[in-house]
C-alpha positions as CSV (number, residue, x, y, z in Angstrom):
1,X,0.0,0.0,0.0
2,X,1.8,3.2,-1.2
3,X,-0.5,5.0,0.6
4,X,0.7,3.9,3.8
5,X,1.6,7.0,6.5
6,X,5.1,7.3,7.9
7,X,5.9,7.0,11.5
8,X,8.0,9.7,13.4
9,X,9.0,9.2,17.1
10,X,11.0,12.1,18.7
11,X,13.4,12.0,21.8
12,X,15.6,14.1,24.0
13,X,16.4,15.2,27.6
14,X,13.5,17.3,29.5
15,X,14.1,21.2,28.8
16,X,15.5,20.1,24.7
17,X,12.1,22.0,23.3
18,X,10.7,18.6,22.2
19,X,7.5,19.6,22.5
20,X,7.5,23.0,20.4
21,X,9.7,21.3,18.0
22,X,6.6,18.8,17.1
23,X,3.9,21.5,17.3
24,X,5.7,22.9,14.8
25,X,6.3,19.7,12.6
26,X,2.7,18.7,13.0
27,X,1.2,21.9,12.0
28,X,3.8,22.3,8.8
29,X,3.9,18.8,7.4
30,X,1.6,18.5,8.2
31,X,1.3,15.5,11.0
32,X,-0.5,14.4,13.8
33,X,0.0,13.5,17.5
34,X,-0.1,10.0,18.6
35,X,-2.8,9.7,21.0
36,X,-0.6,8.7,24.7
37,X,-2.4,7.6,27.7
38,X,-0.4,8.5,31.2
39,X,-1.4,8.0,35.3
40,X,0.1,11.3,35.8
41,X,-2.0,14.7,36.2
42,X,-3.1,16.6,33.3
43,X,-1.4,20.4,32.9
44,X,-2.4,23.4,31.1
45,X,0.2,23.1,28.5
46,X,-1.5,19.9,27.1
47,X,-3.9,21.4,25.3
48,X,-1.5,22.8,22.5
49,X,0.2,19.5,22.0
50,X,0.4,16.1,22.2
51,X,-3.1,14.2,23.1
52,X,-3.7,12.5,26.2
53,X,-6.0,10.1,27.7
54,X,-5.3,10.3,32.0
55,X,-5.6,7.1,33.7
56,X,-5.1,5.2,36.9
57,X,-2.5,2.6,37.6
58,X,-5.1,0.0,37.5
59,X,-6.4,1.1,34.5
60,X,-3.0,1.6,32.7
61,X,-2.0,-1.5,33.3
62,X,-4.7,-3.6,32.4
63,X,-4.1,-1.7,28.6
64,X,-0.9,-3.2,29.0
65,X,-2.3,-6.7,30.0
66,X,-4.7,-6.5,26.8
67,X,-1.5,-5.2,24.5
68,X,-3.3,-1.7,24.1
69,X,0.5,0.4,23.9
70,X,2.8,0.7,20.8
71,X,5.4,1.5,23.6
72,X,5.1,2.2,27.0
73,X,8.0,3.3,30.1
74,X,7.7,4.8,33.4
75,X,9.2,8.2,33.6
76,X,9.9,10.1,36.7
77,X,7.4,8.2,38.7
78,X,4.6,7.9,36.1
79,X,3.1,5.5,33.3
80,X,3.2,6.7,29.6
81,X,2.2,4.9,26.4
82,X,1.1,5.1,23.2
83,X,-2.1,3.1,22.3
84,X,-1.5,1.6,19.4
85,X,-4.5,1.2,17.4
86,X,-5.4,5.1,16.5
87,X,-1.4,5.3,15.5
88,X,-2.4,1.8,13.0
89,X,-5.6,3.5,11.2
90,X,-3.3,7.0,10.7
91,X,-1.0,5.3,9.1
92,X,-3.4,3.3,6.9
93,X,-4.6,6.7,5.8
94,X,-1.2,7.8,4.6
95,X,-0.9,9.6,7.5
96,X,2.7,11.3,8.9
97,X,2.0,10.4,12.7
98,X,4.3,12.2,15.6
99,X,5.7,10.5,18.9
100,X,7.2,12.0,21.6
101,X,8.8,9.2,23.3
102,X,11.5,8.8,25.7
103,X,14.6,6.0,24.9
104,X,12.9,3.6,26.7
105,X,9.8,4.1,24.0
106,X,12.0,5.1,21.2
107,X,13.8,1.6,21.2
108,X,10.2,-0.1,21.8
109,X,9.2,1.9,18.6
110,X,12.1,0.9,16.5
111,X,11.7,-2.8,17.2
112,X,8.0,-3.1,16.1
113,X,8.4,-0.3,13.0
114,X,11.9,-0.7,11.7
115,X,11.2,2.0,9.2
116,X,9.8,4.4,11.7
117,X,12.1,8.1,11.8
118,X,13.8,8.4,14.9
119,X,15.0,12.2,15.8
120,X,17.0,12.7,18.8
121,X,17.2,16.2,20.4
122,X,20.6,17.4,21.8
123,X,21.0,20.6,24.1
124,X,23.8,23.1,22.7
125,X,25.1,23.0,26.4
126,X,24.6,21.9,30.0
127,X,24.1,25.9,31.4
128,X,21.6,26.5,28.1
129,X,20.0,23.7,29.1
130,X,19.1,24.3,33.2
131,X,18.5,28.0,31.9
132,X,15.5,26.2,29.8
133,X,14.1,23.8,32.4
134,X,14.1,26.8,35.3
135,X,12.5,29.4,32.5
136,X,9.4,27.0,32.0
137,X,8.7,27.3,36.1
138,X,7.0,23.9,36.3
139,X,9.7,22.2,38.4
140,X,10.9,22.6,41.9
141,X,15.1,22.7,42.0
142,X,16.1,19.0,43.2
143,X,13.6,18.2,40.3
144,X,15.4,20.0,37.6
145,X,19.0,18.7,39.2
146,X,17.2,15.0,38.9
147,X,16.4,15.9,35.4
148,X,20.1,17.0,34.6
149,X,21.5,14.2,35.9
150,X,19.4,11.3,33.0
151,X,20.7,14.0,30.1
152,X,24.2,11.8,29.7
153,X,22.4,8.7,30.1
154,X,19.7,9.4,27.9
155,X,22.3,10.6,25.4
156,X,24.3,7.2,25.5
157,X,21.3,5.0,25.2
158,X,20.2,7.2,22.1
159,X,23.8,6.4,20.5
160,X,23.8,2.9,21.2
161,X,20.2,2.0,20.5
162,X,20.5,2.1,16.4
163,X,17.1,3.8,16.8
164,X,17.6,7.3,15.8
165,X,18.6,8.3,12.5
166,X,19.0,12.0,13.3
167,X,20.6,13.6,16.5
168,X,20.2,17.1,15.9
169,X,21.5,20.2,18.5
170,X,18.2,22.4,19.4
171,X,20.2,25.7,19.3
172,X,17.9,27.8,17.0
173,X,14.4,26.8,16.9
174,X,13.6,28.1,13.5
175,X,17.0,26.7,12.0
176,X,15.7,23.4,13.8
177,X,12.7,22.7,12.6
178,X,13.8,23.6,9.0
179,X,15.9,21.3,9.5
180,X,13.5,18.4,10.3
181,X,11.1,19.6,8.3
182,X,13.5,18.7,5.3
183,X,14.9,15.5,6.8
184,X,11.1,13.7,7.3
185,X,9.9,14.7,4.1
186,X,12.7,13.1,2.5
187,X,12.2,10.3,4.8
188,X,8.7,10.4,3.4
189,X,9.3,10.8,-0.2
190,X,11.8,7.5,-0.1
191,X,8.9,5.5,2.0
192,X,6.9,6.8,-0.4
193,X,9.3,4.4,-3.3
194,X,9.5,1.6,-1.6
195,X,7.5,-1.7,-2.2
196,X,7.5,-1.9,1.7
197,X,5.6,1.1,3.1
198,X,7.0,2.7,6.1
199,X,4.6,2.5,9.4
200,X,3.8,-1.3,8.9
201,X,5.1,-3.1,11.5
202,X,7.5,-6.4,10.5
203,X,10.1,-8.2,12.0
204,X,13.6,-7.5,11.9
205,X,15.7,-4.3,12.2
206,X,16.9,-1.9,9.5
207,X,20.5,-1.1,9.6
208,X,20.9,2.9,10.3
209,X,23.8,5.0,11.0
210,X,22.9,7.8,13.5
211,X,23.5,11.4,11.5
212,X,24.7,14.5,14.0
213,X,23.8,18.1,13.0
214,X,24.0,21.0,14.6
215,X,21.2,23.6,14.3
């Protein structure tokens, strides 16, 4: 089916601008948020991005008991996942479809949709990057110092995983999502030529060779 959508999961520390970055590939793609469903509290800012469904524990889990999640991790003390059928029927409809997953869910993602885009976000420097997570005023001090201290982590596991095609430095927005904005419509265009479409799941892994630019 050469109508089939392509898949697009995008990681990075807390504080990299993830989340602007995909409001602003999902409104000039244009794309669309994978619908996530998380135990943790909803927050003001959710309502310009991605799309949530808030659950409890017990609820959350028995999704993952009936194999309801594309990918699901536990991140700073709360469930996240992607339910996977709605993120199935966009892609059947040619659909470009827009994760924002940490590594834990970025590798989860790889293994079930080899061709899936992964797009790691780097911060252009440790004092850029606390100056970020203290400007957005949603997190007391020993949480942003908990937050800091995943970034190397997060980075190595992102390197190693084979999952991410493009590690990018989030120094200038615009220059970023230019940036990305070319790279997944290529990505799309050569998906586009392929007998196998991008977004079906299949077993096996494609070989990829992580690509580093800086913004």
């Amino acid at each position: 089916m050469l109508n089939s959508g392509l898949l697009v999961f995008i990681s990075g520390p807390s504080g990299v601008g993830k989340s602007t970055i995909c409001r602003r590939l999902a409104n000039d793609l244009p794309g669309r948020f994978a619908l996530s469903a998380t135990t943790r509290i909803g927050k003001p800012q959710d309502q310009w991005g991605k799309r949530y469904v808030f659950v409890d524990e017990r609820e959350f889990r028995r999704r993952i008991e009936q194999n309801a999640f594309l990918e699901y991790a536990k991140v700073f003390g709360h469930w996240y996942g992607t339910l996977k059928q709605p993120v199935l029927e966009a892609l059947r409809a040619g659909e470009t479809v827009l994760l924002e997953v940490d590594v834990q869910g970025g590798r989860q993602v790889f293994q079930a949709f080899p061709d899936a885009v992964g797009i790691f976000i780097l911060p252009p420097g440790e004092a850029e990057l606390v100056r970020r997570l203290q400007s957005r005023g949603r997190d007391e001090p020993a949480v942003i110092q908990k937050r800091l201290a995943q970034v190397q982590h997060e980075i190595a596991v992102a390197h190693g995983s084979g999952a991410y095609q493009l590690m990018i430095v989030n120094d200038v927005l615009d220059q970023t999502v230019l940036k990305l904005l070319e790279f997944v419509r290529q990505r799309r265009a050569q998906a586009s030529s392929r007998p196998q479409p991008a977004g079906v799941p299949r077993h096996g892994r494609a070989s990829t060779t992580p690509t580093d630019c800086s913004a």
